[in-house]
TORZA-639079 format. One record per residue (C-alpha): residue number from 1; x, y, z. Coordinates in nm, 3 decimals. Layout:
// TORZA-639079
@seq = NUM	u = X	v = Y	w = Z $
...
END
This chain:
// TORZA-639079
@seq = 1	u = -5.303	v = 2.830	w = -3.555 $
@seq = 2	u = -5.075	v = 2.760	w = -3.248 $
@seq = 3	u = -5.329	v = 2.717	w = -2.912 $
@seq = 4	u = -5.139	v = 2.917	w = -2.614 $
@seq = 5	u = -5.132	v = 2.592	w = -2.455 $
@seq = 6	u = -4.923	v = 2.435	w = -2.726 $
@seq = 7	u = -4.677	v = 2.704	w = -2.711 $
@seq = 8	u = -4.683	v = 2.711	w = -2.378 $
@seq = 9	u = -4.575	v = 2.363	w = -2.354 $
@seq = 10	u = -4.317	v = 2.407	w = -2.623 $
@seq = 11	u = -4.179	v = 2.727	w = -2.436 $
@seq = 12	u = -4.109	v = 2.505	w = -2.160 $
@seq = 13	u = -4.020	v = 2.200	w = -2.338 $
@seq = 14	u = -3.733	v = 2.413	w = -2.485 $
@seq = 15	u = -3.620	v = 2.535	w = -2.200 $
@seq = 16	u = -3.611	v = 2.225	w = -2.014 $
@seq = 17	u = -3.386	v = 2.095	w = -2.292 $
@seq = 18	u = -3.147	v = 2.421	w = -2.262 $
@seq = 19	u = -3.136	v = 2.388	w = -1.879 $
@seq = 20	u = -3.063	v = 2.027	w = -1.921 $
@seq = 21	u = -2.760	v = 2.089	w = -2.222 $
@seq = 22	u = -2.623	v = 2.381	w = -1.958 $
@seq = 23	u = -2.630	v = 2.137	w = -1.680 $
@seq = 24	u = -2.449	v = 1.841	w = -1.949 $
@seq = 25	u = -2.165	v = 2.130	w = -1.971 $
@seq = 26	u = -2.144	v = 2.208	w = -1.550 $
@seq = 27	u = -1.847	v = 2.211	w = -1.403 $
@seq = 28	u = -1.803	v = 2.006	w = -1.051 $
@seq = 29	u = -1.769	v = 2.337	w = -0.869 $
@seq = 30	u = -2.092	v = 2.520	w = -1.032 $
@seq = 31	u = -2.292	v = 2.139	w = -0.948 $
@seq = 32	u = -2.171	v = 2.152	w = -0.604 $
@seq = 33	u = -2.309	v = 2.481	w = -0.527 $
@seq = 34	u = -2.627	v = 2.431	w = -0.740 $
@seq = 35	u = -2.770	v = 2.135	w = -0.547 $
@seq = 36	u = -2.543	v = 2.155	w = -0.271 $
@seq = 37	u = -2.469	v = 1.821	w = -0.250 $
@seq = 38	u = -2.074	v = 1.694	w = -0.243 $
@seq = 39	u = -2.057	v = 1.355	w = -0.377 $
@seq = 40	u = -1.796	v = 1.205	w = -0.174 $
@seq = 41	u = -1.514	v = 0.866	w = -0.216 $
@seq = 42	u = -1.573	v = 0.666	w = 0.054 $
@seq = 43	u = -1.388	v = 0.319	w = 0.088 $
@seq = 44	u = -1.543	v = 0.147	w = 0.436 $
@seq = 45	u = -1.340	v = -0.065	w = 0.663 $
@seq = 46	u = -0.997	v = 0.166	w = 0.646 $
@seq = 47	u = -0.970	v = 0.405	w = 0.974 $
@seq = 48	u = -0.857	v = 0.642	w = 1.039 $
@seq = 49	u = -0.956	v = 0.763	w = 0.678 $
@seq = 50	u = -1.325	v = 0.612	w = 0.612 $
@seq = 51	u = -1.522	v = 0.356	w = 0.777 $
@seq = 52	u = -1.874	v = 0.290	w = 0.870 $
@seq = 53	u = -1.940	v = 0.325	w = 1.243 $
@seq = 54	u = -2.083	v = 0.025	w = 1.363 $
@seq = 55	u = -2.303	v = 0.172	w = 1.543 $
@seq = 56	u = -2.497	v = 0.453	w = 1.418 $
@seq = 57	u = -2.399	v = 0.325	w = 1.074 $
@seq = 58	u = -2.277	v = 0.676	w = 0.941 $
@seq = 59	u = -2.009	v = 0.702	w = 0.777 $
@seq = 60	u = -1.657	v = 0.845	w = 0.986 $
@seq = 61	u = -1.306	v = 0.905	w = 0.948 $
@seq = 62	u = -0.991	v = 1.227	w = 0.857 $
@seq = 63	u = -1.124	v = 1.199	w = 0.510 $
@seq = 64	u = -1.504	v = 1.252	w = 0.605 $
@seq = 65	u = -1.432	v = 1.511	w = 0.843 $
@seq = 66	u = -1.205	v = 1.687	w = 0.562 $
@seq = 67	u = -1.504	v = 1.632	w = 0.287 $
@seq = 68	u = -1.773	v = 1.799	w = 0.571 $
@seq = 69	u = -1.558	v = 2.090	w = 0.626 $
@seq = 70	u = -1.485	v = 2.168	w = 0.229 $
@seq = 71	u = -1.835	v = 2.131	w = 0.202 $
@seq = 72	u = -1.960	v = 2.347	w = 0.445 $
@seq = 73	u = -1.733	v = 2.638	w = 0.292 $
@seq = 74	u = -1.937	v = 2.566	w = -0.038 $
@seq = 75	u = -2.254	v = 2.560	w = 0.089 $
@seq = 76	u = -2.296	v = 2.192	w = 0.091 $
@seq = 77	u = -2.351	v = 1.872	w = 0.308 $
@seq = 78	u = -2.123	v = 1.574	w = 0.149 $
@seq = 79	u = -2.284	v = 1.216	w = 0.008 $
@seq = 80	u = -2.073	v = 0.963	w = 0.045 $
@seq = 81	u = -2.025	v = 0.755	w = -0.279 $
@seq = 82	u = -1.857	v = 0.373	w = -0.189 $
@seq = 83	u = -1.637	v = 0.264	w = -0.396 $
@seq = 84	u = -1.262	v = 0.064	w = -0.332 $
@seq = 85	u = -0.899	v = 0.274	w = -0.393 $
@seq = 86	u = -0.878	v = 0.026	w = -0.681 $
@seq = 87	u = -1.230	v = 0.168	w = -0.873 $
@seq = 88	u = -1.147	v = 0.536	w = -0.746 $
@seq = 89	u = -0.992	v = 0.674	w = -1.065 $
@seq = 90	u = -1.271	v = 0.512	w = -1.217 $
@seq = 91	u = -1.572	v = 0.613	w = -1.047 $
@seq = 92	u = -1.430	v = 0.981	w = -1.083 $
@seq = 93	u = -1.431	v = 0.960	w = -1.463 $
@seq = 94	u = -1.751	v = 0.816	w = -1.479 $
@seq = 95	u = -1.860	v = 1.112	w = -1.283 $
@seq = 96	u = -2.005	v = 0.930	w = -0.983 $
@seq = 97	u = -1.782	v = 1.088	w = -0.712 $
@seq = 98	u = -1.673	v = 1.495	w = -0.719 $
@seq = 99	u = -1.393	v = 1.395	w = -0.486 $
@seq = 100	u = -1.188	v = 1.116	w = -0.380 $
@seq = 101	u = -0.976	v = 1.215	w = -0.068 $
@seq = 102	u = -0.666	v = 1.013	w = 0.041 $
@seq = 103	u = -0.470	v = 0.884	w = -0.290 $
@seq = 104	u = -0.143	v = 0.917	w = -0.373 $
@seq = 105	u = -0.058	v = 1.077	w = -0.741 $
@seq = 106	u = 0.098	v = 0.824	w = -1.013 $
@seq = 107	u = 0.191	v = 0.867	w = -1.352 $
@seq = 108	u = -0.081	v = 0.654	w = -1.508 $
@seq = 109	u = -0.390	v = 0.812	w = -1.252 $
@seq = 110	u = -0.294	v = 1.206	w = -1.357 $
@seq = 111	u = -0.311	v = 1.055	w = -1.767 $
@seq = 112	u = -0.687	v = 1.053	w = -1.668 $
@seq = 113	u = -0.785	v = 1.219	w = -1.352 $
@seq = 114	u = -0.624	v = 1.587	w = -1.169 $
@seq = 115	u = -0.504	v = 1.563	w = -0.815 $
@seq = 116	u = -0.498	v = 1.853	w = -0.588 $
@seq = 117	u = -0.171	v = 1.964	w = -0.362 $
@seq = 118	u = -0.107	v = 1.710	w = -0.066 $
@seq = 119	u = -0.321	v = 1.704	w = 0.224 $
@seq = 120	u = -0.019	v = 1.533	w = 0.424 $
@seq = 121	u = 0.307	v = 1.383	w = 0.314 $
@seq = 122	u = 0.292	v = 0.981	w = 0.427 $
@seq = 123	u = 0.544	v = 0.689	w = 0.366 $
@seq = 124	u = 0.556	v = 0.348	w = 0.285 $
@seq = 125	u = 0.613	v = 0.135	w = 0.537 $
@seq = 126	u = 0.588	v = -0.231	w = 0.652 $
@seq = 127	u = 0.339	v = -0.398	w = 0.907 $
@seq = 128	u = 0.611	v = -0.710	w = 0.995 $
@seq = 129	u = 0.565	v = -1.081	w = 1.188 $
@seq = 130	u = 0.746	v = -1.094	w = 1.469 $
@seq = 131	u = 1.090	v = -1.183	w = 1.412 $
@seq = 132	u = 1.116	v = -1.022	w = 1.110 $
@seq = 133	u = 1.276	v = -0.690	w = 1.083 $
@seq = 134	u = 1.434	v = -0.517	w = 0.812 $
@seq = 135	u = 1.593	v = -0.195	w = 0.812 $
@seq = 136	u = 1.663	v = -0.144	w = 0.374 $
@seq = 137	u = 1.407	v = -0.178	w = 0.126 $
@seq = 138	u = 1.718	v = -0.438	w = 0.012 $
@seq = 139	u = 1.613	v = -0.686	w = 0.251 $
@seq = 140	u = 1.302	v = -0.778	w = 0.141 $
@seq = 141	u = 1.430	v = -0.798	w = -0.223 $
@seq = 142	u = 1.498	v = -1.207	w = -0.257 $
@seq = 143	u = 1.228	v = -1.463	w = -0.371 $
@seq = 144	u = 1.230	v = -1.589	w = 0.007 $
@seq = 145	u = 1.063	v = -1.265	w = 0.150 $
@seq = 146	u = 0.695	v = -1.286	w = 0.133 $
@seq = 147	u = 0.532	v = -0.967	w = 0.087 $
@seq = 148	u = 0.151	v = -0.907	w = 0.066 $
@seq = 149	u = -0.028	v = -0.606	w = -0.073 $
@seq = 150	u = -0.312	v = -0.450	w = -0.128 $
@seq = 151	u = -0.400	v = -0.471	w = -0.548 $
@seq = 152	u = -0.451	v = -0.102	w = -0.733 $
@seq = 153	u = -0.263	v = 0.076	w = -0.402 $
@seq = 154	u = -0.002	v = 0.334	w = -0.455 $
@seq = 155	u = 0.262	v = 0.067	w = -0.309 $
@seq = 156	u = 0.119	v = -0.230	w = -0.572 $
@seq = 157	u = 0.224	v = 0.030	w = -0.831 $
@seq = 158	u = 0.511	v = 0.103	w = -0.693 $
@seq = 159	u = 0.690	v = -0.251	w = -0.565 $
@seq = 160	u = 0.840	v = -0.279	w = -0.839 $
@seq = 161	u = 1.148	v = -0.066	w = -0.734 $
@seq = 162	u = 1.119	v = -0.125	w = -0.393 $
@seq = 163	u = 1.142	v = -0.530	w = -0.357 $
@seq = 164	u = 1.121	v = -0.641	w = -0.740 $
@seq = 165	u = 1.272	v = -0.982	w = -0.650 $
@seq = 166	u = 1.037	v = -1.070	w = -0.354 $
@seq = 167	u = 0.774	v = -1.359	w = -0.371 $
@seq = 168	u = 0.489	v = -1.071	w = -0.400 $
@seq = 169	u = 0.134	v = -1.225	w = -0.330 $
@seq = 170	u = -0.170	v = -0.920	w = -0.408 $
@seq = 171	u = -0.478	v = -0.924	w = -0.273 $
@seq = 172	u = -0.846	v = -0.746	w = -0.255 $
@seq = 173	u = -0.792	v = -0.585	w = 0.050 $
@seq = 174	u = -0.574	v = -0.469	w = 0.308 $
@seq = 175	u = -0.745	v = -0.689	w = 0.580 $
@seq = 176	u = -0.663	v = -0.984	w = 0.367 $
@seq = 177	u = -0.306	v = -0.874	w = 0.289 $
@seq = 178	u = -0.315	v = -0.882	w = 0.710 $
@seq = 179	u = -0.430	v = -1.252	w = 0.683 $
@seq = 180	u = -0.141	v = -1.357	w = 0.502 $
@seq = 181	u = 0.094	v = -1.246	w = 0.803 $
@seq = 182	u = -0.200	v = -1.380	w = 1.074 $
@seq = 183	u = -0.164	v = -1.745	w = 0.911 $
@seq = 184	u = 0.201	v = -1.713	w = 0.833 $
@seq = 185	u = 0.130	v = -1.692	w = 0.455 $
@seq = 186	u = 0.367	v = -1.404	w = 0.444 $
@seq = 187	u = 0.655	v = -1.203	w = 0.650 $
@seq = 188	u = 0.520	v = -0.845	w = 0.608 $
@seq = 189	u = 0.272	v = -0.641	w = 0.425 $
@seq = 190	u = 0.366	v = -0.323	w = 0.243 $
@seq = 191	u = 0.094	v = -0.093	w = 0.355 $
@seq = 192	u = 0.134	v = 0.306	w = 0.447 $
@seq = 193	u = 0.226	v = 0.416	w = 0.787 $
@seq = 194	u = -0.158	v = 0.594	w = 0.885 $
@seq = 195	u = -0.257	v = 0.260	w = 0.803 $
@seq = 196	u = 0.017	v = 0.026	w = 0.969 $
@seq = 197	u = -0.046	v = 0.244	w = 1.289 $
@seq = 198	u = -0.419	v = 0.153	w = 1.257 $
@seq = 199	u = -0.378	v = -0.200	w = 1.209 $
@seq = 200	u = -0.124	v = -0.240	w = 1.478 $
@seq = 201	u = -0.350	v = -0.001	w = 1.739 $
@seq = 202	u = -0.621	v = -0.272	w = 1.676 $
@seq = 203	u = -0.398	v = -0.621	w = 1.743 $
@seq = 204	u = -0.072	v = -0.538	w = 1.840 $
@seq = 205	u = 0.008	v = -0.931	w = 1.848 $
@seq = 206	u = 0.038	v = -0.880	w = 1.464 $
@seq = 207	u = 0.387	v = -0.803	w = 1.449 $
@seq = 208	u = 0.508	v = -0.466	w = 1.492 $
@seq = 209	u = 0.614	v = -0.131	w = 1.251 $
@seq = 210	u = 0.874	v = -0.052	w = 0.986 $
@seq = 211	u = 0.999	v = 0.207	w = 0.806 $
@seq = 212	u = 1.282	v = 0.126	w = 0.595 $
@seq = 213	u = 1.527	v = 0.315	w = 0.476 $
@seq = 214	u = 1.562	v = 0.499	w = 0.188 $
@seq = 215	u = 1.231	v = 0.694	w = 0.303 $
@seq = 216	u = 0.984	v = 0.606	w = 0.027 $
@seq = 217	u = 0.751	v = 0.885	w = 0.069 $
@seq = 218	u = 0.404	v = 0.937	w = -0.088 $
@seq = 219	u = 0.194	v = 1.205	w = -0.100 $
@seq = 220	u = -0.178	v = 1.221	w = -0.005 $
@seq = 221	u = -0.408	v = 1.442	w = -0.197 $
@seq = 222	u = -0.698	v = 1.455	w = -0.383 $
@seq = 223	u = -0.805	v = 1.378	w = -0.693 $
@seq = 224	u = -1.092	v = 1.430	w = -0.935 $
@seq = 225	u = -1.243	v = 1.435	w = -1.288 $
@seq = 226	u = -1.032	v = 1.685	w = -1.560 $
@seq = 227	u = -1.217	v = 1.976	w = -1.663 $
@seq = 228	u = -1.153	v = 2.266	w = -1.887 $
@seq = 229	u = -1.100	v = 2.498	w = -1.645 $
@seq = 230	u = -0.925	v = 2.462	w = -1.306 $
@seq = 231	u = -1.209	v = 2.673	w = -1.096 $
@seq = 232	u = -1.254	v = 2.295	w = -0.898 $
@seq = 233	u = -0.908	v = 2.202	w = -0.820 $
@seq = 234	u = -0.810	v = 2.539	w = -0.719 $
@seq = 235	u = -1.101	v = 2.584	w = -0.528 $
@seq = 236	u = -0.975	v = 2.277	w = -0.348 $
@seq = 237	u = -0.622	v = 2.349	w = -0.337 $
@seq = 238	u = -0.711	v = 2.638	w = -0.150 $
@seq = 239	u = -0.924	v = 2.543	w = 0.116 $
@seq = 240	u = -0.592	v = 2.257	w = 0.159 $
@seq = 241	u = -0.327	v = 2.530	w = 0.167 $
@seq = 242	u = -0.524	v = 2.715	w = 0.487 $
@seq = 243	u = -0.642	v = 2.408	w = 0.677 $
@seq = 244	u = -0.252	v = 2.310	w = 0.632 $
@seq = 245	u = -0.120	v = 2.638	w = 0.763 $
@seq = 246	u = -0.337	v = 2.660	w = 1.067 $
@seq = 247	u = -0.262	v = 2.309	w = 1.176 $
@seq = 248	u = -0.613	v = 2.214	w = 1.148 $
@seq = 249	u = -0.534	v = 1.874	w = 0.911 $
@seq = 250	u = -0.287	v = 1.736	w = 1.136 $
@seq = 251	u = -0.544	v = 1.811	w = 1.430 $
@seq = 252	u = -0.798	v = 1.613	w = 1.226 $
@seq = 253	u = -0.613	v = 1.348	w = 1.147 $
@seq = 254	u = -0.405	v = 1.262	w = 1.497 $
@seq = 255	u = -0.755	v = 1.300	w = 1.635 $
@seq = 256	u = -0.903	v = 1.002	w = 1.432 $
@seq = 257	u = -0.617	v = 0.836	w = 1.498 $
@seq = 258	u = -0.645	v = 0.931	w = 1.881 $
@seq = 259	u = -1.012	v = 0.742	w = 1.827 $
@seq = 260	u = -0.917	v = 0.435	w = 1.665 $
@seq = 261	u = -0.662	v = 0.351	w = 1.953 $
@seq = 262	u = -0.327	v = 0.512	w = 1.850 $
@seq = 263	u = -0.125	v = 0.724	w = 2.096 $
@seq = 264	u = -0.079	v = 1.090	w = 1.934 $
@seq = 265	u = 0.379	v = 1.017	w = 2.036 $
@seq = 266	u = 0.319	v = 0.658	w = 1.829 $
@seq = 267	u = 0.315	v = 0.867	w = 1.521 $
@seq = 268	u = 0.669	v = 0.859	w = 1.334 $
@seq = 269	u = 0.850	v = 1.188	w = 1.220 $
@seq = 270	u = 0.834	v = 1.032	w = 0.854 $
@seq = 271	u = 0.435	v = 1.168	w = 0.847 $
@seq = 272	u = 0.468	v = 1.529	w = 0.730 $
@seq = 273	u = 0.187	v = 1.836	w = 0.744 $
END
């Protein structure tokens, strides 16, 4: 005979193990809301979109302040996950993140990951040594040019039909990309305009900002794991298409940008809302 404690325990056991297969099957959205918790993309050291502040050691930026206000709608507060733009595709099939603001869409990231509408519309440009000025995408395209980028970046996958003949050096980060033109390892570093504006804002001694023609836009969304159903993406997509129509993204992100040193009439037409 079964003792009521035995069944008890097996009552419970069982249910545990449903609750647990249920939760193997949750979407992102149904997660979010359940623990209320938004597990967040964060790669440090790259204002205006997500740093570390030195001092209070929280984490900052257009892309935090984005993540805290599309969590607040759900319920939520965010938890920043850090990873690099290089691991981000990654981390978000492997589940670790729910969301990784601030990447561009390329053929070979939506094979494995979705990506929301744009948040903003940015462009490629070039943060150039003095002395050094092109105005075409053709005149950085001989073996003498030196161009540094940023490995796994939207422009890294996309030199290849800007500048395919350049002397292309890649490296970990955009800081040391910056390096290269510092020690006169390279004439220019491909890099987007947000983050050329940053750079220069910081050391304007660098060299100075390009953005050559043809306009080689990219697009800055979101992106995150596939699911069955689209409840998460649209969800998202939403909440983008009304802080887009009230203005509220391009307040956001001029005001980060306001922070980190950049004057609000420094910002070219080419960056679209």
């Amino acid at each position: 005979m079964i003792s009521r404690r035995v069944l008890t325990a097996g009552l419970m056991s069982g249910a545990l193990t449903r609750r647990a297969a249920a939760q193997g099957n949750e979407s992102i959205l149904a997660r979010v809301k359940r623990t209320r918790s938004l597990r967040v993309g964060a790669v440090n050291g790259q204002p205006p979109y997500c740093y570390k502040d030195l001092a209070t050691g929280e984490w900052a930026g257009f892309m935090i302040d984005s993540a805290k206000d599309l969590a607040g709608e759900l319920g939520a507060v965010i938890a920043p996950v850090e990873s690099t733009w290089g691991n981000a595709a990654l981390d978000v099939q492997a589940g670790k993140v729910d969301i990784f603001l601030g990447l561009a869409p390329t053929p070979q990231r939506a094979l494995v990951v979705d990506f929301t509408r744009p948040l903003f519309e940015n462009a490629f440009a070039l943060v150039a040594r003095a002395g050094f000025a092109p105005r075409q995408w053709s005149d950085l395209d001989r073996p003498d040019i030196r161009v540094a980028l940023e490995l796994g970046t939207v422009y890294d996958q996309n030199v290849a039909k800007l500048c395919p003949n350049a002397s292309i050096t890649r490296t970990k980060t955009n800081n040391d990309a910056l390096l290269m033109i510092q020690s006169g390892h390279a004439d220019c570093q491909i890099i987007v305009v947000i983050l050329a504006l940053t750079t220069l804002a910081r050391n304007a001694s660098i060299g100075h900002l390009v953005v050559p023609e043809p306009l080689f836009g990219s697009s800055t969304c979101a992106m995150m794991a596939k699911e069955a159903t689209p409840d998460w993406r649209d969800t998202v997509d939403d909440w983008i298409a009304r802080r887009r129509s009230t203005g509220w993204l391009r307040q956001t992100l001029v005001a980060n940008l306001v922070r980190i040193g950049v004057r609000e009439a420094d910002v070219p037409p080419q960056l679209l809302f």
